[in-house]
C-alpha positions, 0 to 999 in steps of 0.5 A: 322422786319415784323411780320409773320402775315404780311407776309403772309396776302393776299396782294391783295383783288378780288371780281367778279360782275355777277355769271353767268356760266363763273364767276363761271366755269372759273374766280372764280376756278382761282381767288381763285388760286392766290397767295399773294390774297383773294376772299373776296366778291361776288355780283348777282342780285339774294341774293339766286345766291350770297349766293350760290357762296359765299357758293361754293367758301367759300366767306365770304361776298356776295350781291344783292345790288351793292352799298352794294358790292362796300363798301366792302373791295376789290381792284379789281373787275372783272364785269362778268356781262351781257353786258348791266350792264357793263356801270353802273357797271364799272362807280360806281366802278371806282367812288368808287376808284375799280379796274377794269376788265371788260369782253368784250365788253366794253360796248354796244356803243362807247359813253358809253365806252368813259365815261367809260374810262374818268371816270376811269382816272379822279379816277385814277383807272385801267381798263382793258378788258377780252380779255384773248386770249392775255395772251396766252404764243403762242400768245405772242410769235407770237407777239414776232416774228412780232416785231422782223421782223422775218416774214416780213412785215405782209401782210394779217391777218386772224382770224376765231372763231366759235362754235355752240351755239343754241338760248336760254335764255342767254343774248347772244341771247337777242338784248337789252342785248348786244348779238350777235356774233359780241360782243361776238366772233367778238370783241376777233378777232377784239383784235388779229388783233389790237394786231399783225397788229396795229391800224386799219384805216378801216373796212368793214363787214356783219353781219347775221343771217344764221342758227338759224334765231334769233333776234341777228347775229349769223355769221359776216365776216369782213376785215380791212386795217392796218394803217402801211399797210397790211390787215386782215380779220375775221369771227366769228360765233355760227353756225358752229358745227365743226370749224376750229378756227385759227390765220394765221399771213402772211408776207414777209418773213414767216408765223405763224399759231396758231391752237386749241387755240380759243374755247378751254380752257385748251387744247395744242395750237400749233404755226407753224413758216415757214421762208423763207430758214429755216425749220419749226419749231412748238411748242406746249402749254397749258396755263390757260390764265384766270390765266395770265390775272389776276396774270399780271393785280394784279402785274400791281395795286401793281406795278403801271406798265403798262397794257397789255390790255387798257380800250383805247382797249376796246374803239377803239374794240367798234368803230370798231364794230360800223364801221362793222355795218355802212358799213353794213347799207351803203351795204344795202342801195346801193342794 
């Protein structure tokens, strides 16, 4: 007979690389939240940042120095850091046999990002990337319904995902460090259009500067065509002050449309379905996708099951980006 201290010991060790304003407004609040789990370690490259997280959330354990961090008894790891840290974070902690959820992108380039997942197989850890939008109950169901063939062949996809978000010191704004809009925003549209439509077998796009004039893109626009046929298209931006973020999923035989999900946290998304000969029909929900993300990546450790999201997903989204700026370059050239 298990012992009641057996019983209710946490099953499942966290901890978080990379304190910046995310890890502390939205995976921490929620990881401390879980069931069945523990938040036992924190790690930033500021000692003051780490003790004053650690001192927030009640973290017993907090570092500025990763191979410390890594040595630490933890199952899983989610890297939050900026996004020229993701290469060398995931490779140690995958060496140090860590699970991983690495926020998106990947990595700054395709090359690294291919390491990245050959490392992780070679040390038989899970690796998945922070694309939170497909844990979205709506989402889901919409994926639902296009494997159904409810809709039809999906004939045109369109993602839009835009907010005003000024110049200013975060990583975001800096080139080196991996910013811009086309791997911040640009690589969740990308995901939505590989996770209804399939694989991609090519895509063109624009990268700009169309407002704030920065050293990185604050505006990209996009269209691909599907493998199995059909077309998508993006845009994403961090100049447009009162965007209209939706999902327009277009087939044969009827429509989805997925309204007030991107850019919002914890408001009511809705799902519009039009099929042909039958009427309208809209659902409305709220769901932390934060919280799924994490609870289906913990289950998928202890369970040996399958992930939702794929480090494979982080590596073909990071060569579809690469093909948007070629084709951009090759524009440039014929003009």
């Amino acid at each position: 007979m298990k012992s009641i201290k057996n019983v209710l010991e946490p099953k499942f060790k966290w901890a978080v690389a990379g304190l910046g304003n995310f890890a502390e407004n939205t995976i921490l609040p929620v990881m401390k939240s879980l069931k069945r789990s523990k938040l036992v370690a924190v790690y930033s490259h500021s000692l003051e940042r780490a003790k004053e997280i650690a001192g927030k959330f009640s973290i017993q354990e907090y570092y500025d120095k990763y191979d410390d961090f890594l040595k630490s008894d933890f199952d899983a790891v989610y890297i939050a850091s900026a996004n020229h840290h993701h290469y060398e974070q995931v490779i140690q902690a995958a060496k140090a046999g860590k699970h991983i959820i690495c926020e998106k992108p990947l990595a700054l380039n395709s090359t690294q990002a291919e390491e990245m997942v050959k490392v992780c197989n070679e040390n038989n850890v899970k690796l998945s990337i922070g694309y939170v939008q497909r844990f979205h109950p709506l989402i889901l169901k919409a994926k639902e319904i296009i494997d159904r063939n409810l809709i039809g062949q999906p004939i045109l996809i369109n993602v839009s995902f835009a907010f005003d978000y000024p110049p200013n010191l975060n990583y975001r704004y800096n080139r080196e460090q991996g910013g811009g809009v086309l791997l911040d925003l640009g690589t969740h549209c990308i995901d939505l259009l590989r996770f209804f439509g399939g694989e991609i077998e090519k895509i063109y796009g624009n990268v700009d500067n169309v407002i704030y004039k920065s050293e990185v893109d604050d505006f990209v626009i996009a269209y691909c065509i599907f493998t199995n046929g059909g077309y998508g298209n993006f845009y994403a931006s961090y100049s447009i002050s009162k965007p209209l973020n939706r999902i327009e999923i277009i087939g044969y035989r009827g429509t989805l449309v997925i309204e007030n999900l991107l850019g919002k946290k914890f408001d009511y998304a809705k799902l519009t379905i039009f099929i042909k000969n039958e009427a309208k029909k809209s659902f409305r929900m709220r769901a932390n996708r934060m919280l799924n993300l994490l609870k289906h990546f913990q289950k998928a450790v202890l369970t040996n099951t399958p992930l939702l999201v794929t480090a494979v997903d982080g590596l073909i989204n990071m060569r579809l980006i690469e093909e948007i700026k070629k084709s951009e370059n090759r524009e440039k050239r014929i003009y």
